[in-house]
N, C-alpha and C positions, 0 to 999 in steps of 0.2 A: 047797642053797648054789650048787651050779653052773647050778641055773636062775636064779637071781636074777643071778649074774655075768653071764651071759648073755644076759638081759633089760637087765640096766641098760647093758652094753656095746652093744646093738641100741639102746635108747633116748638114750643119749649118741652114736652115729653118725649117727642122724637128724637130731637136734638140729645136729649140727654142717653138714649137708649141708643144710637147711632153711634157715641163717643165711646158709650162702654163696650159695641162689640169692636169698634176697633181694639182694643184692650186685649177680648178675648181670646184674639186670633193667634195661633201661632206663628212665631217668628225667631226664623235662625241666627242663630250668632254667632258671625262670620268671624274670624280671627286669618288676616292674612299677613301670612309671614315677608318679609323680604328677604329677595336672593342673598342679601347680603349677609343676614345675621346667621343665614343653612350655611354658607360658602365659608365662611370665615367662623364661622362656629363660638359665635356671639350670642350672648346668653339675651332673650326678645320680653321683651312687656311691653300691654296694652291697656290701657281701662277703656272695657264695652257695656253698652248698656244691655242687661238683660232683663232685668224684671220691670214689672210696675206697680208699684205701692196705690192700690184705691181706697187705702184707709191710712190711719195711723197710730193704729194698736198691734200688742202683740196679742197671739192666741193665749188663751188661757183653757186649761185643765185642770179642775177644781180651782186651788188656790196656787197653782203654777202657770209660769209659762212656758209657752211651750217653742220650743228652739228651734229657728227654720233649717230648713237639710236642703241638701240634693241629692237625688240619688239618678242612677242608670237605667233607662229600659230597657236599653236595645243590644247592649254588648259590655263587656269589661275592658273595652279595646274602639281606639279610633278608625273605623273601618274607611279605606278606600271610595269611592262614590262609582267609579267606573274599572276601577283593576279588581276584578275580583280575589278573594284569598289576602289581598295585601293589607296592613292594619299599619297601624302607631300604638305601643303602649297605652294604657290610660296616664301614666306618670309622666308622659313627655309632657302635659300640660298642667299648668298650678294655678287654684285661682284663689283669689281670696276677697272679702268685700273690701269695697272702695269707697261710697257713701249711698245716699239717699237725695233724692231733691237736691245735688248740689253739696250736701253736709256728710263730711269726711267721718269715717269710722274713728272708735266709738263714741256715742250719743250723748250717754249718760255715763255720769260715774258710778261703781262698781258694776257697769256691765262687762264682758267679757267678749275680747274682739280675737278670734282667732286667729293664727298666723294659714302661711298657705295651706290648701288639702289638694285634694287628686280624687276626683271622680271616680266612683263605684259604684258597683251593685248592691250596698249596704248603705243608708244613709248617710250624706256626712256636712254635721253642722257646720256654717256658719259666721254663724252670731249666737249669744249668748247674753240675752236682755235681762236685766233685775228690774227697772223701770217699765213699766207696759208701755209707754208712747215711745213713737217714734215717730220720722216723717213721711210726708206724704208726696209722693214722685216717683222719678225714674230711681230704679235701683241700680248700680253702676259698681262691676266688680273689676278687679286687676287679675288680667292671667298674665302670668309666665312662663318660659319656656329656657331651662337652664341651659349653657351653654355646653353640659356634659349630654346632652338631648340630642344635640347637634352633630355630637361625634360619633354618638354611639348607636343612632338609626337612620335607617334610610327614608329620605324625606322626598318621594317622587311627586310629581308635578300632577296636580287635580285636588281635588275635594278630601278631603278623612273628617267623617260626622259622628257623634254620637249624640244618644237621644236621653234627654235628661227630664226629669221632672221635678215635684218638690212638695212639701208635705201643709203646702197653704195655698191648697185649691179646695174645691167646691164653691156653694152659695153661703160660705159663712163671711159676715162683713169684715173680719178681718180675713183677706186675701190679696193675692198676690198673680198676676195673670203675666205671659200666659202661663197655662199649665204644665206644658209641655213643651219644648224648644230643641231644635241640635246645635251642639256647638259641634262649627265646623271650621276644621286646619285648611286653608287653603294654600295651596302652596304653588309660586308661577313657574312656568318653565322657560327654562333659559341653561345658557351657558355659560362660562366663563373662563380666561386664562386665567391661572395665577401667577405664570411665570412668561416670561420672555425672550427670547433670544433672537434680535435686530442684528446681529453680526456673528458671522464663524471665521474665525482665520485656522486652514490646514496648513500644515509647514510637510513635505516630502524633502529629506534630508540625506538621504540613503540610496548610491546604486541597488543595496540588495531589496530597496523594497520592488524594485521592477524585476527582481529575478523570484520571488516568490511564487508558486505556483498557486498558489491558494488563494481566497481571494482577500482583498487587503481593506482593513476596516479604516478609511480616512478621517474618522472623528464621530463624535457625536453631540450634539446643540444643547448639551447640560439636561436637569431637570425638567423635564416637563408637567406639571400638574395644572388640571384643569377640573373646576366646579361645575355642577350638572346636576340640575333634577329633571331631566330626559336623556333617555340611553342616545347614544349617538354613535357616528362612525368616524372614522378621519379621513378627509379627503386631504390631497396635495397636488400640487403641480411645481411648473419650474414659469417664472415669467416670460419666459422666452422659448423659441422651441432649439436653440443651440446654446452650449456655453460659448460665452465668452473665452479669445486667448490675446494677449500681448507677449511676443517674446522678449528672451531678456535685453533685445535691441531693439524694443520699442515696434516691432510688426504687428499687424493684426492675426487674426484669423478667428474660426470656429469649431467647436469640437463636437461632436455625439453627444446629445445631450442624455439618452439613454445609455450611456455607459454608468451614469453614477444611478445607485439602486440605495430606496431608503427604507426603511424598516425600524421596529421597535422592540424595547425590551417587555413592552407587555403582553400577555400570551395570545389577544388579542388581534394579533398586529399582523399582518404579513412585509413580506421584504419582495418586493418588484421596482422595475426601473422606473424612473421618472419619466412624462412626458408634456409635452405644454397644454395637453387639456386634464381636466380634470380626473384621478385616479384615487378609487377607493381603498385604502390601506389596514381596511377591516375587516379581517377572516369573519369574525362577528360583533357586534355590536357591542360597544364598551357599556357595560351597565350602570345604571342609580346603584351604589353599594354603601355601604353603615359611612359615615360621615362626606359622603356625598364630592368627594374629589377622587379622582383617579390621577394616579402618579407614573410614569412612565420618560424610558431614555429614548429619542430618537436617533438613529448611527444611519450616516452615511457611509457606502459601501462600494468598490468599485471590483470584478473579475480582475484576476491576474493578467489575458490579454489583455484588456480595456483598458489597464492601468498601463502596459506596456506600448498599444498603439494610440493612447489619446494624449495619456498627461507625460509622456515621456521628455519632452522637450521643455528647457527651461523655460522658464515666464512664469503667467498670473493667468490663472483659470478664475473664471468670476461667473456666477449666474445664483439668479433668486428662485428660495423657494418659497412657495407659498402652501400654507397650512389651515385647513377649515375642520373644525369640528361641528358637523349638523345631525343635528336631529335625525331618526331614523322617518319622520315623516316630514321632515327638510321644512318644517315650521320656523325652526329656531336654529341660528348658526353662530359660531364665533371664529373670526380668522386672525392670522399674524402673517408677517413674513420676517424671512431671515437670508439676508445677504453674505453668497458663501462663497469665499477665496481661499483657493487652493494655490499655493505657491510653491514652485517649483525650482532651487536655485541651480547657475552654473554646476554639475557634478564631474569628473573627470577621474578616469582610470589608466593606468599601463600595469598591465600586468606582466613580467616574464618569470616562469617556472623553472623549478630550480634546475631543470634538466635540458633548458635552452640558455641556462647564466654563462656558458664558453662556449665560442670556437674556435676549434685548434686548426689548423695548419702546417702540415709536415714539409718541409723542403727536402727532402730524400734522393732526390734523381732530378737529371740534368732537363728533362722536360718539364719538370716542376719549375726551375728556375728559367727557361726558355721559354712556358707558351702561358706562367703563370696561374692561378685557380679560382675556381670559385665553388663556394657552399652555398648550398639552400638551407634555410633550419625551419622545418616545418611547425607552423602553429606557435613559434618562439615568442610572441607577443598579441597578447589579448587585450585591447582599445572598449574602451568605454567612454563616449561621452555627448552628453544629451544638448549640446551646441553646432554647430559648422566649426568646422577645426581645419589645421592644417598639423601635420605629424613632422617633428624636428629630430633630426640627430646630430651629436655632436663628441667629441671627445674631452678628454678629462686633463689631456694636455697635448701639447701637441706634437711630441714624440712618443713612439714606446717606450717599454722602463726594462732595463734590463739588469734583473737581480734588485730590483726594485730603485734602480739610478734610471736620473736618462740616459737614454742613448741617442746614437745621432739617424737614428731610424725614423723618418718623418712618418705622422699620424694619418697624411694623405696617401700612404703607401695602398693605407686600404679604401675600398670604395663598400658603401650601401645604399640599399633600396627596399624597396617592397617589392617583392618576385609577382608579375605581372603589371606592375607598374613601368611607367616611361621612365622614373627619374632615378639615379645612380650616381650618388654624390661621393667624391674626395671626403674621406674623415679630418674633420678639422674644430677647433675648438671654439670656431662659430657655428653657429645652429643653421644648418643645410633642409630645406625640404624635401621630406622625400613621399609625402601625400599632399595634394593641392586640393582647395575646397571639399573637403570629407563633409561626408551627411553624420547627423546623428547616428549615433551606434550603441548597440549594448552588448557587449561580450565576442566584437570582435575577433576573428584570432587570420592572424598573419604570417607567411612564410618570408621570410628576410632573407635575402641575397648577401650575400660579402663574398666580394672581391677585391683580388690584387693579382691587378693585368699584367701583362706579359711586359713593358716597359719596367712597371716597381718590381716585378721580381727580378728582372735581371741587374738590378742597382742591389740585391741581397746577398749576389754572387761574392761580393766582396768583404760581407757584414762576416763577422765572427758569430762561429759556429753556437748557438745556446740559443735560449728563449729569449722574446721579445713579447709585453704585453703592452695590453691598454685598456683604461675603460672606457666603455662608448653608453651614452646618456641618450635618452629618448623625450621628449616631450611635446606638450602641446602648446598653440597658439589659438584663442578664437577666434572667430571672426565676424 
């Protein structure tokens, strides 16, 4: 019997010596933020357990007591764990007590329960006991982390610890363990859009945008901002390795997908062509900066060739791009895509300058009216149009006017064509062809034929002596 008393009295002393150096050890108190409340810059609270109450009195000094603190040992600043140089204010975090064992601050009445503080190198209370008891437990504080914290530093991904201590250690029975602890900001890395752009529609509306020598900026995909507490770069591609084409009569085909070149408004950014595998669009690495989003314009961009040998022809140009923001050690990524239609509608031109608006025709001598004439008028019309066409002329009635009446001068007197062309039509106030199946064209120019052959002039033998005119009208047909 007395070894058993003995035994169990040795096993109940260990027991009890075992509980308290758990107690003594130190231990960190982790505070991990979510991406969410850095990114959106939401103001974060927590209640963690930091202390542990092994009594349930306060200190006393003479006939006071004496008011628990915490103070700093290691910096006036939340230092980084691995980025060396890099910190956090001490004020980005707020703590304040929360209770004891379970029991909500304050204890007792007229004790005095402090609003938040901010860790320092100077003690800083508390609590504020007029009652010496208190309880006996986990001590359990509220930190904070305002949402102007959020905007106004930068919160990169790892560890920021500081090392605290507090002014109710040693072997006096009223204590508080452990004695020393970090409170540390953990913060995870990741990424984030916060905008989106799932559709672009371009509209090209204008011959002049394909005479432009410069190169011509086709749009841009709105705002782009993205959340990040790791630097990252931007990757893109196109999902396809051609655009898409449908012309405006429903044909297929394919375009160079490296004609369209993308780029950004941040200075970060370079401008290179698209291609279906993956391209990095980061001269350097977009950084973690003070509220933890970076903002930027994406602009689509095409060369002044490229825009004239790709997108020239009506239709719907279509191809996706895809966009990744990864980490610079490709840990952590975020992607989107955005589906981009370029639309190109029917466009059509006839130009004639003012120094090809007449031709005259002189009858002066007897082989004028015997073998009849003809004029070239070089360059007299300049063709624009980004369809298959076919080129009409036609007159405006179907006599000449003479003195601004009709006359009995038929409008078929005279003939037109394209000089090198087969075709040589009678002027009349139906639409005659005088181009068949024409390709796309931009800026065209044309030498026009007019004649009146040796049969219509000698029907002029007769006409009275003065002018005869007429307008002659030029258009297009698609096809």
């Amino acid at each position: 019997m007395i070894r058993m008393k003995t035994c169990a009295g040795f096993f109940r002393g260990l027991f009890v010596v075992m509980c308290t150096s758990v107690f003594l050890q130190a231990q960190d108190v982790y505070i991990s933020i979510p991406l969410a409340n850095i990114i959106n810059r939401a103001e974060y609270s927590t209640v963690e357990n930091v202390l542990y109450a092994s009594h349930q009195k306060w200190r006393e000094s003479g006939k006071e007591l004496i008011n628990p603190t915490f103070t700093s040992i290691s910096s006036s600043v939340f230092r980084h764990r691995t980025e060396n140089g890099l910190t956090l204010p001490a004020d980005v975090l707020q703590f304040r007590l929360k209770r004891i064992r379970g029991k909500d601050a304050p204890f007792h009445h007229k004790d005095t329960w402090p609003g938040f503080k901010v860790f320092s190198s100077s003690p800083q209370t508390w609590y504020e006991p007029v009652h010496k008891v208190h309880y006996k437990g986990n001590v359990d504080f509220t930190f904070r982390i305002p949402a102007t914290q959020f905007t106004s530093n930068v919160f990169l991904a790892g560890d920021y610890a500081m090392e605290i201590t507090h002014n109710y250690t040693g072997s006096y029975e009223e204590s508080f363990t452990p004695e020393r602890f970090f409170v540390v900001l953990s913060i995870p890395g990741d990424i984030l859009w916060q905008t989106a752009t799932p559709s672009k529609y371009i509209e090209i509306t204008s011959l002049n945008d394909f005479r432009t020598s410069s190169t011509k900026m086709l749009g841009d995909l709105g705002k782009a901002e993205i959340g990040h507490t790791v630097d990252f770069n931007l990757l893109a591609k196109a999902a396809s390795a051609s655009i898409g084409y449908t012309s405006s009569k429903g044909v297929s085909g394919r375009r160079d997908l490296s004609a369209i070149r993308l780029g950004g408004t941040h200075p970060s950014l370079k401008t290179q062509s698209l291609a279906a595998t993956w391209k990095n669009y980061s001269a350097a690495p977009l950084k973690v900066s003070p509220g933890n989003r970076q903002n930027f314009i994406l602009q689509l961009s095409v060369a002044a060739a490229d825009l004239r040998n790709q997108f020239f022809e009506a239709g719907t140009y279509t191809f996706q791009l895809n966009l990744d923001a990864k980490s610079i050690d490709n840990s952590v990524s975020a992607s989107q895509n955005t589906d981009v239609i370029i639309e190109v509608p029917p466009l059509s031109e006839i130009v004639i300058p003012a120094s090809g608006q007449s031709v005259n025709f002189d009858f002066n001598t007897m082989t004028h009216y015997r073998d009849g004439q003809s004029k070239v008028m070089p360059r007299q019309i300049r063709l624009s149009n980004n369809e298959n066409f076919e080129l009409y002329v036609k007159s405006a009635t179907s006599y000449f006017k003479k003195a601004g009446i009709q006359s009995d001068v038929a409008a078929q007197t005279l003939q037109i064509g394209v000089d090198g062309h087969p075709l040589n039509v009678p002027l009349s106030v139906t639409p005659q062809k005088i181009i068949l199946n024409g390709t796309p064209v931009l800026d065209q120019e044309l030498d026009i034929k007019y004649t009146i052959p040796s049969t219509s002039a000698r029907d002029l033998v007769s006409k009275e002596k003065t002018t005869y005119s007429i307008d002659v009208i030029y258009s297009f047909t698609a096809l």
